[in-house]
C-alpha positions in Angstrom: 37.8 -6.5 -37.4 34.1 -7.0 -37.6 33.9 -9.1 -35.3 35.8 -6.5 -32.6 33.7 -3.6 -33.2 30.6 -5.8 -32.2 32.0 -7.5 -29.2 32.9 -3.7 -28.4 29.4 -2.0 -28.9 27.7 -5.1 -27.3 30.0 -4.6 -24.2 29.1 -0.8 -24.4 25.7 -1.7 -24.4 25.7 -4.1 -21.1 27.7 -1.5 -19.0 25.6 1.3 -19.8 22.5 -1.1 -18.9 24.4 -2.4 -15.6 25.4 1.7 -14.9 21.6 2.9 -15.6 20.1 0.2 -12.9 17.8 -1.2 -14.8 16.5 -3.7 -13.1 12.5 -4.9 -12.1 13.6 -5.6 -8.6 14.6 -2.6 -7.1 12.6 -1.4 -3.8 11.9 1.8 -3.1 12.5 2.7 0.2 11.7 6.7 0.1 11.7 7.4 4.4 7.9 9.0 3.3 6.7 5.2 2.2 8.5 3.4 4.9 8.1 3.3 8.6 11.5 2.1 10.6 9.9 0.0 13.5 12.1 1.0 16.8 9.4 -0.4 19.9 8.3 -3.6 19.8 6.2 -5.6 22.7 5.0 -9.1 22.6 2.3 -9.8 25.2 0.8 -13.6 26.1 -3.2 -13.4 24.8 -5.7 -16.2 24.9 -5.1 -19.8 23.1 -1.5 -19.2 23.2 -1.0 -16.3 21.2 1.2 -13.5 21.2 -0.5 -10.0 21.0 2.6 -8.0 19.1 2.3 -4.0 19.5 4.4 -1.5 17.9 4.4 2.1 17.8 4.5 3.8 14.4 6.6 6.6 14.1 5.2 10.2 12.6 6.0 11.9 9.1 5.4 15.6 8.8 1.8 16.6 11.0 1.0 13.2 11.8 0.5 11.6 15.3 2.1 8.4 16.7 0.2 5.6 15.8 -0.1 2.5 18.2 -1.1 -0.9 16.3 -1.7 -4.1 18.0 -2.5 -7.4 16.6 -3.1 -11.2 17.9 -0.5 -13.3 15.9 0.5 -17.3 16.4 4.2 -15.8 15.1 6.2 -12.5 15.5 6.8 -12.7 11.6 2.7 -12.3 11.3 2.6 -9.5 13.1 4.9 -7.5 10.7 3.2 -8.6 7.9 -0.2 -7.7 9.3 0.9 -4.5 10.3 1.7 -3.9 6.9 -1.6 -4.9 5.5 -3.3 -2.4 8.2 -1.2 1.1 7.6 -0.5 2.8 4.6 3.5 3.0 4.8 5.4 -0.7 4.8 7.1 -1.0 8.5 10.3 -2.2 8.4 12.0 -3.6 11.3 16.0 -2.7 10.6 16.0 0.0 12.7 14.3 -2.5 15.8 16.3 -0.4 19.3 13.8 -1.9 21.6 11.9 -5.1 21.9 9.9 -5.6 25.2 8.7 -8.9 26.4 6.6 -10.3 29.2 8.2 -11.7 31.9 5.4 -14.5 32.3 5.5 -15.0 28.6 9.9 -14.9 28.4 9.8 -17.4 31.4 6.9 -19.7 29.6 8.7 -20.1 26.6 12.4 -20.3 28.0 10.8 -23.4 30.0 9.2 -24.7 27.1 12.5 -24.7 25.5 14.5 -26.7 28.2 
């Protein structure tokens, strides 16, 4: 009988712990800390680069923010952007992604 009304509390215990989310990894992702990426263009620069620009969307009395980096990767350029504003971009909500025609027909070549 003991032995049922612990296994019962301790199962009690673990749900309401599970129910209550308590967890370390959870990300907050409040729309005022994050900025949904929906433009992105990739441009050839010297040394075989890739010069990534973005626009930032605006909260509340705030202009549109253009950034633009040099990057070896498009990965880099996210993370640099990130390092540069104050909100983390993220790029789920990516509707456009423009590329130069030189720089698309380079690296389709490349590739073949």
């Amino acid at each position: 009988m003991a032995y049922l009304k612990k296994s019962i509390w301790m199962t009690i215990v673990y749900c309401v712990i599970l129910i209550t989310g308590c967890s370390p990894y959870l990300e907050n992702n409040e729309i005022e800390e994050i900025a949904p990426v929906i433009f992105w263009s990739l441009d050839a620069a010297e040394e075989g680069k890739l010069e990534a620009t973005t626009v930032v969307p605006p909260l509340v009395q705030e202009k549109k923010r253009i950034l633009t980096m040099q990057v070896d990767l498009l990965k880099q350029s996210g993370k640099g952007f990130n390092l540069r504003y104050y909100r983390e971009l993220k790029v789920g909500q990516l509707r456009v992604m423009l590329l130069n025609e030189e720089l698309a027909k380079k690296r389709i070549e490349a590739n073949y």
